[in-house]
VOGU-3710 file (C-alpha; in Angstrom, 3 decimals, decimal comma):
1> xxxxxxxxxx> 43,052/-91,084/-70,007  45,319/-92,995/-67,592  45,850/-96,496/-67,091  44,133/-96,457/-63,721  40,989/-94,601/-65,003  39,977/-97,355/-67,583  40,539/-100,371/-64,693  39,603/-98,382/-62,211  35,318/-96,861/-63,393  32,927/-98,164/-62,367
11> xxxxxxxxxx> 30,074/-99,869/-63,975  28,066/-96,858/-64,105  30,180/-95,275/-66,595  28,978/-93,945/-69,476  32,133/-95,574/-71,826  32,814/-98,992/-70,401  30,641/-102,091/-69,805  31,486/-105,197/-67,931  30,968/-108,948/-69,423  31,883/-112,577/-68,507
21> xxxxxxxxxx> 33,685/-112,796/-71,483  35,800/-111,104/-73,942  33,593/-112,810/-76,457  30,364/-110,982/-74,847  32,454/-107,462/-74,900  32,951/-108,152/-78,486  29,453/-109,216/-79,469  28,316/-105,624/-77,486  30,792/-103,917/-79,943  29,381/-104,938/-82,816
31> xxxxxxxxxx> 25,965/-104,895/-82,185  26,520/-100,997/-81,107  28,262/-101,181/-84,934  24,798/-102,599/-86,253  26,857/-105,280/-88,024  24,471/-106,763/-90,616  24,908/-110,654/-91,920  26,886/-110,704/-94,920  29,275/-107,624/-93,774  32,581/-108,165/-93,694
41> xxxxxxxxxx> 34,538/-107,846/-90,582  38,786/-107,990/-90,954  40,610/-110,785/-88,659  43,964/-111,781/-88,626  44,352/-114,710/-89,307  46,883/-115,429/-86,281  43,572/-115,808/-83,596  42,181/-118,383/-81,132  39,231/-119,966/-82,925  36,866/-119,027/-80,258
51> xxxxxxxxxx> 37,051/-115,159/-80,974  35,238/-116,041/-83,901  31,876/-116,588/-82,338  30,564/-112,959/-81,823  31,459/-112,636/-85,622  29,585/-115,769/-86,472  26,807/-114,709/-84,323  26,284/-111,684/-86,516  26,509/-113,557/-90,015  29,508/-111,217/-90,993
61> xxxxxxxxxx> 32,010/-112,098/-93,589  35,506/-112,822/-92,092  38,555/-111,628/-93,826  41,465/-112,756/-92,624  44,907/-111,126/-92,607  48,240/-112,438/-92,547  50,564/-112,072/-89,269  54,317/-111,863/-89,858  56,411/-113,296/-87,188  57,259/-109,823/-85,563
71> xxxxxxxxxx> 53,180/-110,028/-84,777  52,544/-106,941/-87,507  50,106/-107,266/-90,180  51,671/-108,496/-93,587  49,004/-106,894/-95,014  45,482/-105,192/-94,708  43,094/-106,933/-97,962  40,968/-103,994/-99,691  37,209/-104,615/-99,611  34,313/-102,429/-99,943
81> xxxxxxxxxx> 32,276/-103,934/-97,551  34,398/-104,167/-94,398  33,041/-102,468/-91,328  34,929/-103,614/-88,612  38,866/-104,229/-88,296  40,293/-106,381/-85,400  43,663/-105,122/-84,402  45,129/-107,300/-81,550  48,051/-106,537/-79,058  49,742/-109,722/-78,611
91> xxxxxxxxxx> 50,667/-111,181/-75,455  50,033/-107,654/-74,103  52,762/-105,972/-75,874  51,822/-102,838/-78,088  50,508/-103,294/-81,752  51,517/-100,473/-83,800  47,662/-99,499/-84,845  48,499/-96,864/-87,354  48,068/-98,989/-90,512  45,079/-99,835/-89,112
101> xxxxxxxxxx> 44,056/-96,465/-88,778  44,887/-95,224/-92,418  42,859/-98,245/-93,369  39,884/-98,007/-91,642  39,817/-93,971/-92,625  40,104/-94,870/-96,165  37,301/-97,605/-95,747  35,549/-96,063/-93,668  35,531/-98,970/-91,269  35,552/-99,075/-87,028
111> xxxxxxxxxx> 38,891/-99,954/-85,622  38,182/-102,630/-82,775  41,063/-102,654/-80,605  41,377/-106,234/-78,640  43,550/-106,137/-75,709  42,848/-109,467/-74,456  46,349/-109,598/-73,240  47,024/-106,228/-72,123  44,878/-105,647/-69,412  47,339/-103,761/-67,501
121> xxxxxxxxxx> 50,083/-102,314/-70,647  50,404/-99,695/-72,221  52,196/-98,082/-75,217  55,382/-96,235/-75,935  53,280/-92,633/-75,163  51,817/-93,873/-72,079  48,702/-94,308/-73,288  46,766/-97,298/-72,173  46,147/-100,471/-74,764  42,670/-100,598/-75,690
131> xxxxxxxxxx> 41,811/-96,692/-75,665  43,255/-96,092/-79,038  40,651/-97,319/-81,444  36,884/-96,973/-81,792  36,225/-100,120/-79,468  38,776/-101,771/-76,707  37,989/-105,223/-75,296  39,846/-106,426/-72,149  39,905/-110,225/-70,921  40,402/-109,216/-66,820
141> xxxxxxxxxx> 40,594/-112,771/-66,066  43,724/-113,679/-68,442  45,926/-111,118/-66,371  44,266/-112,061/-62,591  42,611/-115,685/-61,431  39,365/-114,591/-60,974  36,010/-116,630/-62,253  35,684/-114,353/-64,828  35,468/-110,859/-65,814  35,804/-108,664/-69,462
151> xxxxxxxxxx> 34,999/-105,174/-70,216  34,228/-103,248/-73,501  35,378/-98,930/-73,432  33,782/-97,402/-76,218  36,323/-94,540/-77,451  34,350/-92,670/-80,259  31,743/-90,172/-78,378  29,343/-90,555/-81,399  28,680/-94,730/-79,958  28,384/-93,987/-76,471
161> xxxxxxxxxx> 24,876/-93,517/-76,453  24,494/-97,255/-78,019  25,799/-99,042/-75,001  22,762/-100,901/-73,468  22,952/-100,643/-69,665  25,137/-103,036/-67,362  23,790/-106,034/-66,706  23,263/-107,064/-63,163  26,148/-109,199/-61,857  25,129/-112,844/-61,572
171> xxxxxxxxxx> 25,438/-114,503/-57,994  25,171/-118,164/-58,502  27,457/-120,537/-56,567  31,103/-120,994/-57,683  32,402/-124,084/-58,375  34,522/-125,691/-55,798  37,357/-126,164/-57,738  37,483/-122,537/-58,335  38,488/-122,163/-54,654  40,861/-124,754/-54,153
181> xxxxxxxxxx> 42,942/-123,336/-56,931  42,335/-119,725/-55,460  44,028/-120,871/-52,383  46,467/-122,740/-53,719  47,604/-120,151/-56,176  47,680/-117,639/-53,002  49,929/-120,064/-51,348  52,497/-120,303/-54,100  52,777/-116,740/-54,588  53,197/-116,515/-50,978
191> xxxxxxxxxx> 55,674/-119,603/-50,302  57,219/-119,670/-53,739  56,385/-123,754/-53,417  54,716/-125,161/-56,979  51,533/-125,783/-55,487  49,636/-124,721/-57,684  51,299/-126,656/-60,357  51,463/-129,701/-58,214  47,220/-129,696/-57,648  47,135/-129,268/-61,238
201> xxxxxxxxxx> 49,683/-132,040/-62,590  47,352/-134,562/-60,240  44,149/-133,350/-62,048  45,383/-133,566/-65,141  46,294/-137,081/-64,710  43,283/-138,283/-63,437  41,391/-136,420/-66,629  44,069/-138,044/-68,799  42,666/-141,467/-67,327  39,372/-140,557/-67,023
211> xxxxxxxxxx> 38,914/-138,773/-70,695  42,306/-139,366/-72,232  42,967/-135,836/-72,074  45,236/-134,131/-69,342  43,808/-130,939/-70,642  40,168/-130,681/-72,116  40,282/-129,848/-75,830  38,919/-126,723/-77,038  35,901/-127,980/-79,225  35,292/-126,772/-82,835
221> xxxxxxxxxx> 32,154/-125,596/-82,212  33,583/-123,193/-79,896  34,267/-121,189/-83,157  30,462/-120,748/-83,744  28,611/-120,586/-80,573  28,495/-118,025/-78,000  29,024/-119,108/-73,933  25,608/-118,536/-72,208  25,158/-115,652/-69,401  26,927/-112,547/-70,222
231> xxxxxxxxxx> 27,170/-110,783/-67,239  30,158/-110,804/-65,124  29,884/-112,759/-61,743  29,622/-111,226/-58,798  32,342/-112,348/-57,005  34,695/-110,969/-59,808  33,190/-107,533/-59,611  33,839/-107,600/-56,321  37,504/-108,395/-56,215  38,260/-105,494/-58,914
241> xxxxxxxxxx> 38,857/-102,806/-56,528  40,853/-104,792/-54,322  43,553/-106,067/-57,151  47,184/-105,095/-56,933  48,100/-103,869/-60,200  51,076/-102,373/-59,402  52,800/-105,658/-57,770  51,160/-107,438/-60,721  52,843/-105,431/-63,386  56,025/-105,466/-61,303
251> xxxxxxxxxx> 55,534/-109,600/-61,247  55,064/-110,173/-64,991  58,012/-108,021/-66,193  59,994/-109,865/-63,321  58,934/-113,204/-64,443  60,233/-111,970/-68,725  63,203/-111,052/-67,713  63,922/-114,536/-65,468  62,562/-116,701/-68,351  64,035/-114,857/-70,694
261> xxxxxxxxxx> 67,451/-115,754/-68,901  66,477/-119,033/-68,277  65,715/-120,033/-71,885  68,860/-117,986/-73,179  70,361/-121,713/-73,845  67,529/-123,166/-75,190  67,093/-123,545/-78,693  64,424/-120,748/-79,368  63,367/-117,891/-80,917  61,177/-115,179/-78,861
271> xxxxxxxxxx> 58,537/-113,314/-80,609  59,426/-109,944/-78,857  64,006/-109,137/-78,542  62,844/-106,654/-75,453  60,633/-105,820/-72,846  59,638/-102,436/-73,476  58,067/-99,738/-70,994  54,775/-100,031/-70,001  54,576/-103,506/-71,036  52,718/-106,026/-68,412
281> xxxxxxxxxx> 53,182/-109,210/-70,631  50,404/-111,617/-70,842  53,612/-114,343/-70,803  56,693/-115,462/-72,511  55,859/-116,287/-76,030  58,520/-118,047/-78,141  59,128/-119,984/-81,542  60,369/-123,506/-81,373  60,135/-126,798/-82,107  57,917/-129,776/-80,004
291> xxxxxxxxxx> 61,364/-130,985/-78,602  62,649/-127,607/-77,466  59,057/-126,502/-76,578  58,619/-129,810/-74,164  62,392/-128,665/-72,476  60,844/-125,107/-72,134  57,479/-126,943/-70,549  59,456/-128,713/-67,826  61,570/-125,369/-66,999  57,832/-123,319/-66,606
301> xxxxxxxxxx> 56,564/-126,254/-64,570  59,423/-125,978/-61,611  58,148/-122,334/-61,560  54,784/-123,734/-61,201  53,569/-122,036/-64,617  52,456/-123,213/-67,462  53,720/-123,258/-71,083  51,214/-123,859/-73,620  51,002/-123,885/-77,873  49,207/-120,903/-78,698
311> xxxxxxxxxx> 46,741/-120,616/-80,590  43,634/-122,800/-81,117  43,488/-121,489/-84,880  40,368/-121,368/-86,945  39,408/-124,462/-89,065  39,702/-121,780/-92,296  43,322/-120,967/-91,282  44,469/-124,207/-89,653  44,964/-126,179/-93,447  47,486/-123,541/-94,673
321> xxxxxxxxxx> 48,676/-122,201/-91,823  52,018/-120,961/-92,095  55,086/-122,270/-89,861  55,120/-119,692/-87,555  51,552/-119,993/-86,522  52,021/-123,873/-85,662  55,145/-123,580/-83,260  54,330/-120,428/-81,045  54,700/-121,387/-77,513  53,923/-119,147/-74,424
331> xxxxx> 54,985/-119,348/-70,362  51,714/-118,156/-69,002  51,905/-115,720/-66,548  48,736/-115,829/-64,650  48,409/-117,455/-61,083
//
């Protein structure tokens, strides 16, 4: 299956189903499992907190896995009751799932492939991320501005038959907000000016004096409960055949290489030494420290991008989380 025919069907297909959220496509995933409460489901322990919810919403067990620096599982924790192991592609770049694989054979266990990031990427073999484990979940709206927008494919023939049908798209009024930033993102692309950045920087400052935050924190419960209203809007279902994959695939590997370059003097270390084919990166992810990171920040911002700390961790992993999960920074790509 090509890249084109996953982003490309329809939402009468008999494989894929649309959602508002990644979160939602997950939750499908493992109800289609028949997760049970007290099952245990394999994490690594290098995820955003609210990924977590679906899990919670099922009452299953989370083991967590360690994530070395290179983004590869340190290792994969034996345990008789796992079902379900998440293997993620980080900031759209390929995760090498055949550990996970030999694992989930030997356990007996669903391989739930979350390509979050890597909407658009694929691997070394061509094939698409997200086709080569039981499950894929895409986040549409991390890779293009829309309102939102997710999908689950279900690989394995034998869980087809489980999806439930599509839900109807919902229709209610977007925000206004939403479409001042849609126009002022299309103007920056088109006029290379930092509008975008520049409407943002002023609402940030008035939320910093309004709330004390420039940016709304993610709140812990976030971790436990699941965002209302699965379906995808309609506005976003709409705007998927019209999307220019090509020139955005073309833009993000553009916008590596130039940051790459750019931050060749700054004191950092990137996650990934090369950009390889078939890679449409979710951003420019890098090690560093707050200092180098805010130097890094200023640099995105003149490009009228954003560089953020990644992730939110969970509260079990946040404690003792090693060094390398606390000072991973990303340029974020979408605009």
């Amino acid at each position: 299956m090509r890249n084109k025919d996953i982003i490309e069907l329809g939402v009468h297909s008999s494989t894929i189903r649309y959602f508002r959220f990644g979160r939602h496509a997950l939750l499908a995933a493992l109800n289609i499992l028949q997760l049970r409460p007290g099952d245990s489901v394999l994490v690594p322990a290098f995820i955003c907190r609210d990924l977590l919810a679906p899990m919670h919403a099922m009452g299953a067990n989370l083991v967590f896995y360690e994530v070395g620096l290179d983004m590869r599982p340190v290792n994969l924790p034996d345990g008789n009751d796992v079902r379900a192991v998440l293997a993620v592609n980080y900031f759209g770049f390929s995760q090498d799932m055949l550990p996970f694989r030999i694992y989930c054979e030997h356990h007996g266990a669903a391989l739930i492939e979350d390509n979050a990031h890597g909407y658009l990427s694929c691997d070394e073999t061509g094939s698409p991320l997200g086709t080569r484990g039981d499950f894929g979940i895409f986040s549409i709206r991390k890779t293009f501005a829309l309102p939102d927008g997710a999908l689950l494919v279900v690989n394995k023939p034998e869980w087809q038959g489980r999806l439930v049908p599509q839900l109807p798209c919902r229709s209610e009024l977007l925000a206004p907000t939403y479409w001042i930033k849609h126009g002022l993102a299309w103007l920056q692309r088109k006029t290379g000016v930092a509008l975008l950045a520049m409407g943002q920087d002023l609402a940030r400052h008035l939320r910093r004096w309004h709330t004390g935050h420039a940016i709304a924190p993610l709140l812990p419960a976030n971790e436990f409960e699941m965002p209302p209203e699965p379906a995808p809007h309609c506005h976003s279902m709409a705007s998927l055949p019209h999307l220019d994959r090509v020139g955005e695939v073309s833009r993000r590997r553009r916008l590596y290489r130039e940051f790459q370059a750019r931050f060749s003097g700054l004191d950092i270390q990137p996650v990934f030494g090369e950009l390889p084919a078939g890679v449409a990166p979710y951003g420019y992810p890098f090690y560093a420290d707050i200092h180098t990171a805010q130097m890094a920040t200023r640099l995105a911002r003149k490009q009228g991008l954003d560089c953020m700390h990644w992730p939110d961790l969970p509260a079990a992993v946040s404690l003792n989380a090693p060094l390398h999960y606390q000072s991973l920074w990303m340029v974020n790509f979408i605009c």
